[in-house]
C-alpha positions in Angstrom: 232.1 -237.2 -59.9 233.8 -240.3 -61.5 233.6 -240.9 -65.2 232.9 -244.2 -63.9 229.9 -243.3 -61.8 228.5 -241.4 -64.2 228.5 -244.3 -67.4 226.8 -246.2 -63.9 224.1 -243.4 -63.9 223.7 -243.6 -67.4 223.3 -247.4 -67.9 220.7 -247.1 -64.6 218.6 -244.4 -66.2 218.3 -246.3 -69.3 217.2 -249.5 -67.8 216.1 -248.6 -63.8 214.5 -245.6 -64.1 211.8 -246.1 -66.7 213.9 -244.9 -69.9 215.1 -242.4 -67.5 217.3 -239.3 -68.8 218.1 -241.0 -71.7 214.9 -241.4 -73.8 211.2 -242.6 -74.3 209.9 -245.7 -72.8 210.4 -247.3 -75.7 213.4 -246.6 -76.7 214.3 -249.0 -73.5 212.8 -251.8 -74.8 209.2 -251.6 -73.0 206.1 -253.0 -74.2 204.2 -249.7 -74.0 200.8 -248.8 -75.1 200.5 -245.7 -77.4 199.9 -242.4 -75.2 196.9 -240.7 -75.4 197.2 -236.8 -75.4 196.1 -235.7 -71.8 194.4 -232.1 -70.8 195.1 -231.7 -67.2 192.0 -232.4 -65.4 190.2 -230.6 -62.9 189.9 -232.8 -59.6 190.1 -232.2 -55.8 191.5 -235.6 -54.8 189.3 -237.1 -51.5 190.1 -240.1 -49.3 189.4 -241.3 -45.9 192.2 -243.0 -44.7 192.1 -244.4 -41.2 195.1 -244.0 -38.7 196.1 -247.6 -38.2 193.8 -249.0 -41.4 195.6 -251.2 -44.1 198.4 -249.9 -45.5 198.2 -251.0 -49.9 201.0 -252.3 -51.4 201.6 -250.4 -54.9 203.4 -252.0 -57.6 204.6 -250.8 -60.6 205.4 -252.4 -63.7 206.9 -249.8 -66.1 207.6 -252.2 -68.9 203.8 -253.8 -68.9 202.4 -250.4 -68.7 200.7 -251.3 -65.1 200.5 -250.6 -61.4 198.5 -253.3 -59.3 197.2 -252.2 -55.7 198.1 -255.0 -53.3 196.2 -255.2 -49.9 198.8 -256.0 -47.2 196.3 -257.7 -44.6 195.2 -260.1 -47.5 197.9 -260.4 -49.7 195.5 -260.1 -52.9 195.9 -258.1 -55.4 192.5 -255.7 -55.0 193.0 -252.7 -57.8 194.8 -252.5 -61.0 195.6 -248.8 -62.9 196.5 -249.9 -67.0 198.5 -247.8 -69.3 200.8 -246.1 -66.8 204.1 -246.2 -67.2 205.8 -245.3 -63.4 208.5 -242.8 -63.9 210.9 -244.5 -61.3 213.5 -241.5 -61.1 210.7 -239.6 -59.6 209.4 -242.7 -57.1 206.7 -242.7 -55.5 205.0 -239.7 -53.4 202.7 -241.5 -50.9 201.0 -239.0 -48.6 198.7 -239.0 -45.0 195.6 -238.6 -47.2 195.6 -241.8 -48.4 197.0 -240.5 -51.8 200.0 -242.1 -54.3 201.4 -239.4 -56.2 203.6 -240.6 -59.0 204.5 -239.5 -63.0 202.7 -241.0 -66.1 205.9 -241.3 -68.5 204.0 -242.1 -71.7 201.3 -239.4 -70.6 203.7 -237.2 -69.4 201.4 -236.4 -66.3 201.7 -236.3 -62.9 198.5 -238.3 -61.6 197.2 -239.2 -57.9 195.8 -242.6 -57.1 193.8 -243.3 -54.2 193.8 -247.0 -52.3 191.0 -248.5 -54.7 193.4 -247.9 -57.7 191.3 -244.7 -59.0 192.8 -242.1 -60.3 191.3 -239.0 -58.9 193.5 -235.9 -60.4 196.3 -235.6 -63.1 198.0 -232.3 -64.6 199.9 -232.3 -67.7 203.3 -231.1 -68.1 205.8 -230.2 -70.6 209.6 -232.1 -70.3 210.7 -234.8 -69.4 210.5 -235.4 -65.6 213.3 -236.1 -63.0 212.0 -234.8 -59.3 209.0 -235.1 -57.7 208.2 -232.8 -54.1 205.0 -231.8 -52.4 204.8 -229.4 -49.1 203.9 -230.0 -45.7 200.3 -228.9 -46.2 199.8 -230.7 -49.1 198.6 -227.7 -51.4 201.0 -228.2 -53.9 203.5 -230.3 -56.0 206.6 -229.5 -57.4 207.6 -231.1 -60.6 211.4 -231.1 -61.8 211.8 -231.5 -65.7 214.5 -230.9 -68.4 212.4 -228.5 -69.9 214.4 -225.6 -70.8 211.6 -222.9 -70.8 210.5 -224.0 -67.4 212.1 -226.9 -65.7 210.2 -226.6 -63.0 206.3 -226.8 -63.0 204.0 -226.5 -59.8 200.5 -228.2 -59.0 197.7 -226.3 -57.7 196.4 -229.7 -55.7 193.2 -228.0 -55.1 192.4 -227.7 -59.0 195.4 -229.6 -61.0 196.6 -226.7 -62.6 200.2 -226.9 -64.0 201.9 -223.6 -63.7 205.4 -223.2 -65.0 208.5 -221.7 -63.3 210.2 -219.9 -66.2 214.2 -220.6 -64.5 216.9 -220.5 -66.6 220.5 -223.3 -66.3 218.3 -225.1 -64.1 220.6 -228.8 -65.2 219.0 -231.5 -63.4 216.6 -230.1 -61.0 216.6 -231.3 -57.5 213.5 -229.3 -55.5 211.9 -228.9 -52.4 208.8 -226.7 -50.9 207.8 -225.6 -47.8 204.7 -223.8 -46.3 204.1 -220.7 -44.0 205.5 -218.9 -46.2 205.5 -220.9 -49.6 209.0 -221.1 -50.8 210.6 -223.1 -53.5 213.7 -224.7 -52.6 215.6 -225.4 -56.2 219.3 -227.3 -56.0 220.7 -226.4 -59.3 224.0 -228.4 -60.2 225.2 -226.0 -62.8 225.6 -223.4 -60.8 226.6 -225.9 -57.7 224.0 -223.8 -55.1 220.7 -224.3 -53.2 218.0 -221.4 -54.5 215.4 -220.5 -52.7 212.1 -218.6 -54.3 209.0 -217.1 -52.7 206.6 -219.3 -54.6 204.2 -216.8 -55.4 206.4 -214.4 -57.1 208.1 -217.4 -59.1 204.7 -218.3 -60.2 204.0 -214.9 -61.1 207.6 -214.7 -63.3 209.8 -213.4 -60.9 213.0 -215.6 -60.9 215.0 -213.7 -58.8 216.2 -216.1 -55.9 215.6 -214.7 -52.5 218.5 -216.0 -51.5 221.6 -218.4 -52.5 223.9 -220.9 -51.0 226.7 -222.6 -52.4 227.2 -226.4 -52.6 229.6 -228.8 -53.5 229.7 -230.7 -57.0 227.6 -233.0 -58.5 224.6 -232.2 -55.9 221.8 -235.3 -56.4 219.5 -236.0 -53.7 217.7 -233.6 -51.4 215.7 -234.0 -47.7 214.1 -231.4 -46.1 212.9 -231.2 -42.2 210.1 -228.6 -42.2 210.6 -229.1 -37.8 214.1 -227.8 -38.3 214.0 -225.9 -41.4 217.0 -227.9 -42.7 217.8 -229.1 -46.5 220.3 -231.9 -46.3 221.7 -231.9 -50.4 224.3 -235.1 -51.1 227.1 -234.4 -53.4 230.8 -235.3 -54.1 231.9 -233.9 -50.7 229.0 -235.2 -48.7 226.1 -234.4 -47.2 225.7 -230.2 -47.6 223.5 -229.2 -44.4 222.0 -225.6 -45.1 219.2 -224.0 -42.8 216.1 -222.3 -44.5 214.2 -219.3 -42.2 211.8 -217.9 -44.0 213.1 -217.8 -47.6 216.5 -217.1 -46.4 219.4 -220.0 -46.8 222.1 -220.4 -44.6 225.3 -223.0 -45.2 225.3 -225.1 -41.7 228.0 -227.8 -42.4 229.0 -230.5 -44.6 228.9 -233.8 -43.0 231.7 -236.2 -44.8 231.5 -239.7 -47.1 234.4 -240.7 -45.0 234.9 -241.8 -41.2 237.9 -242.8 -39.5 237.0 -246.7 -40.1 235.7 -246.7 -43.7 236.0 -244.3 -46.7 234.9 -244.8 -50.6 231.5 -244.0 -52.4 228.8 -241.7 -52.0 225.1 -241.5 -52.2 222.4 -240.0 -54.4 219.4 -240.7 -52.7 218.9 -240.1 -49.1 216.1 -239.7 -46.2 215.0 -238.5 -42.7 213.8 -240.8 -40.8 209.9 -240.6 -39.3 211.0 -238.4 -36.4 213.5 -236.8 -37.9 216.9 -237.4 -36.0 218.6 -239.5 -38.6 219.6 -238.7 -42.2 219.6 -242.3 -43.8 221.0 -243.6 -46.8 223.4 -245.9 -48.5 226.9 -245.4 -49.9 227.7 -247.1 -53.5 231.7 -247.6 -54.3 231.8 -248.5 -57.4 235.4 -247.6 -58.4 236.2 -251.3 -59.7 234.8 -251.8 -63.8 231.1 -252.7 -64.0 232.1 -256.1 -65.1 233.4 -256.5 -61.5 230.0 -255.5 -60.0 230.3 -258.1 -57.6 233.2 -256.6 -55.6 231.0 -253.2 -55.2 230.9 -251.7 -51.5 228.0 -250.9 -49.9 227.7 -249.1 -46.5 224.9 -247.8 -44.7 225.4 -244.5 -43.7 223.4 -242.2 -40.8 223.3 -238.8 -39.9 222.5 -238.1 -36.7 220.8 -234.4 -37.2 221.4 -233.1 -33.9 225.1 -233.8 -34.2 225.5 -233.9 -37.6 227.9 -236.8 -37.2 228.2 -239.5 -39.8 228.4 -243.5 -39.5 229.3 -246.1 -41.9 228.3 -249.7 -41.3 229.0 -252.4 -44.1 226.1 -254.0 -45.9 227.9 -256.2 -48.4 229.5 -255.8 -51.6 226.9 -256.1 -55.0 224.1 -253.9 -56.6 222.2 -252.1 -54.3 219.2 -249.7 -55.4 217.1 -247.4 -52.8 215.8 -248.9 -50.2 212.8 -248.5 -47.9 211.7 -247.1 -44.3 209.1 -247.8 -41.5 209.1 -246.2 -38.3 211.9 -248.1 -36.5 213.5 -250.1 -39.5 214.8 -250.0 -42.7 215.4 -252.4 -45.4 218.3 -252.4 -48.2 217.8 -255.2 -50.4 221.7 -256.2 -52.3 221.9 -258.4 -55.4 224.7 -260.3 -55.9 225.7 -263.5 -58.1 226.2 -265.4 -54.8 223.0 -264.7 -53.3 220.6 -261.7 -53.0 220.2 -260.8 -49.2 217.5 -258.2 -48.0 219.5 -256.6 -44.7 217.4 -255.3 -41.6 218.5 -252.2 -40.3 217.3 -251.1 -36.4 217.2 -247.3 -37.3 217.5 -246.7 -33.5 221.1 -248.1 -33.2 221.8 -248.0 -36.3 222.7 -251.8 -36.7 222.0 -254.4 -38.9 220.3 -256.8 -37.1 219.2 -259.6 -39.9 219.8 -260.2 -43.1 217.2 -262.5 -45.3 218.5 -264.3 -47.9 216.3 -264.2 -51.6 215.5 -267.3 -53.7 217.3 -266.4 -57.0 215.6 -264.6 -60.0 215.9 -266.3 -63.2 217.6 -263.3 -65.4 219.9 -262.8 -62.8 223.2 -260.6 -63.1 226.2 -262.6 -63.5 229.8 -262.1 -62.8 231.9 -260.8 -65.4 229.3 -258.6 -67.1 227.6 -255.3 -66.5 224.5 -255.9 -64.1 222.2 -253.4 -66.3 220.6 -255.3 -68.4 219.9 -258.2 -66.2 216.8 -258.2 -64.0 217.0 -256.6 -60.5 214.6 -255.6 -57.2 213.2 -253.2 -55.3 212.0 -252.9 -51.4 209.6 -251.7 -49.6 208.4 -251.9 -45.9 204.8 -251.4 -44.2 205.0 -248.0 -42.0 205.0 -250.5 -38.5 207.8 -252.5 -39.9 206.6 -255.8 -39.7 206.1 -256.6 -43.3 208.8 -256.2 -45.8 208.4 -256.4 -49.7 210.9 -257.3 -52.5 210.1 -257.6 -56.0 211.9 -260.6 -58.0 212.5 -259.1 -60.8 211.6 -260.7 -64.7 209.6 -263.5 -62.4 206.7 -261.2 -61.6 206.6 -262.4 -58.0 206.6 -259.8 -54.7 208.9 -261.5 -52.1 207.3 -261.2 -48.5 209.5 -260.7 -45.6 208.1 -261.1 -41.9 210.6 -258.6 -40.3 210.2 -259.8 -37.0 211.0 -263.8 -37.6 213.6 -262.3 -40.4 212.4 -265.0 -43.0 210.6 -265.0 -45.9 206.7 -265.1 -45.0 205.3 -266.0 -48.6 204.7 -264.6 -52.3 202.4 -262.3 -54.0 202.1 -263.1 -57.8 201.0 -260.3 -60.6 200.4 -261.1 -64.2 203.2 -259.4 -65.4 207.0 -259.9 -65.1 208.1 -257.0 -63.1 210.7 -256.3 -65.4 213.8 -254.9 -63.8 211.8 -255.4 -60.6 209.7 -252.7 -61.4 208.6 -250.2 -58.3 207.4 -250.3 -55.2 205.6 -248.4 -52.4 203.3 -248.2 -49.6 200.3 -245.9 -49.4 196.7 -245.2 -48.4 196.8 -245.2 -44.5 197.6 -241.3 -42.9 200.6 -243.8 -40.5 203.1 -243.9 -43.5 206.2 -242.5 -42.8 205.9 -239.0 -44.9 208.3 -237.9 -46.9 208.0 -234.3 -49.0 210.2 -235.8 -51.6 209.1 -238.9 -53.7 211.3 -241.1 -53.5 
């Protein structure tokens, strides 16, 4: 990994991700409330969600200390959830059950929301958090931290009890976990390998991997297909492909950054999409000096997982951060100082088929310096793709897309700023597009 990428990661984690690897909420500048010692509470978390019901809209505001519940039928803000602080690294964890899983960064808890803006179970950790996973059954949660003693700490869902995973050079845990049988999937990126632990011996103390894999360098960013057993793991080579049967690993491919049309960048961040065929993500070059964010590259890249064949299709040059998923579209929402432009994405073909230009935020980046301390947005998409969301960031204003028109629909308004466009994600109907890793 560039030195270059890496002062990129930095400035992002100080500013994007909530104070991010680099230090307390506070420390980043955010009006945060004082935090309140937390016990881990016991809870079984209950909700009825209805297949086809309202998806919520939930939006984050890390430097107000808030997360509002939006209902997407109405528009109106119907629930709001005070002195949270959303750890964005993690993202959000929605799940069929209705549930948002996310981490408390002042309270240094990892809490469950349900679509009335109650929390209904927390656990209390030690470290500072990076990862986020749950498994398929939904029993347990995975929590990746820098703690050195146990960097990895797993959620009893049933009773919110933290258990810790005593590991030792974990660096920055990526993580996955998988049911029948339990198994801990840990990508450690000291060692450059995917390990792989029978969860009930881990839990017990015994940190013996079951079995190892090598990866390439600088692993960030981790999917896993429970249908196929398969642990997709992005690093400096591209995207490491490794099978999981039982507890046992087994290196499959690598599938390249590069094509025979486009070359440059890579990713940290990626998904499978709802049915599982495609790997998507997006690649950032950003070789030119931050000052010349403008001239950034940004391609979308797909994996087709039956293949394991790579495409690259251009999405403009600028700022691009995440991006969201229904069931036949995505969204990649790219700032730049001649125009933010949300791109729509036809996840069968692989095309971009629109691309809806943003009214401008007031704080935005400019050319000629360093986009991080400017304001910026984030995107998100209701499961049947017809609704798209962008936050407009420092203006407190949620930017609504009607996908199918590609223009902009109207506005939701919150009562804070959305500072660095805060966070956002869709929950509380069982048709979301589920994902074992929050993202």
């Amino acid at each position: 990994m560039s030195q270059q990428i890496l002062r990129s990661a930095s400035s992002l984690n100080r500013r994007q991700f909530g104070a991010g690897m680099l230090g307390l909420a506070a420390a980043a500048g955010f009006s945060v409330k004082p935090a309140i010692a937390r016990a881990a509470q016991s809870a079984t978390p209950v909700a009825s969600p209805v297949a086809g019901g309202t998806p919520m809209l939930a939006v984050a505001d890390p430097d107000a200390s808030v997360l509002y519940v939006v209902n997407t039928d109405t528009l109106v803000v119907t629930g709001i959830v005070e002195d949270v602080v959303m750890q964005t690294h993690c993202g959000f964890l929605p799940t069929p059950d209705g549930l948002l899983y996310l981490v408390d960064d002042i309270g240094s808890r990892l809490i469950a929301i349900d679509s009335t803006a109650q929390i209904v179970g927390e656990a209390a950790f030690e470290g500072y958090p990076s990862h986020i996973a749950t498994d398929p059954d939904l029993r347990f949660m995975a929590i990746g931290t820098d703690n050195a003693d146990a960097p990895i700490v797993i959620v009893d869902l049933s009773s919110w009890e933290a258990r810790p995973v005593p590991l030792t050079e974990a660096g920055e845990v990526g993580l996955a976990l998988t049911s029948n049988p339990d198994v801990l999937l840990h990508r450690n990126d000291v060692s450059n390998q995917v390990e792989s632990y029978q969860l009930d011996e881990a839990l017990g103390g015994n940190v013996t991997p079951a079995s190892t894999v090598q990866i390439g360098a600088a692993g960030h960013g981790e999917a896993y297909d429970p249908a196929t057993g398969r642990f997709y793991v992005a690093t400096d080579d591209g995207v490491d492909v490794i099978s999981l049967d039982g507890a046992e690993l087994e290196y499959v491919s690598t599938v390249p950054w590069e094509t025979a049309d486009r070359a440059g960048g890579r990713a940290y961040f990626h998904r499978l999409n709802a049915d599982g065929t495609a790997l998507v993500t997006y690649l950032a070059n950003r070789e030119a000096p931050e000052a010349e964010w403008g001239t950034w590259e940004n391609d979308l890249f797909m994996v087709d997982t039956t293949t394991l064949e790579g495409t690259r299709t251009p999405l403009g040059n600028g700022y691009l951060f995440r991006y969201a998923l229904s069931y036949e579209t995505a969204l990649f929402t790219v700032v730049h100082f001649d125009g933010d432009v949300t791109h729509i994405v036809d996840l069968a073909t692989g095309e971009v088929v629109g691309q809806v230009p943003l009214d401008p935020m007031a704080n935005a980046p400019v050319d000629g310096i360093a986009p991080w301390e400017a304001e910026n947005r984030t995107t998100a998409i209701t499961p049947d793709g017809s609704l798209g969301f962008v936050t407009q960031g420092g203006d407190g204003i949620i930017v609504v897309i009607d996908v199918a028109s590609q223009a902009l629909s109207s506005t939701i308004t919150v009562d804070s700023e959305l500072g660095y466009g805060g966070y956002l994600g869709v929950f509380g109907t069982s048709d979301i597009v589920f994902d074992l890793i929050g993202r």
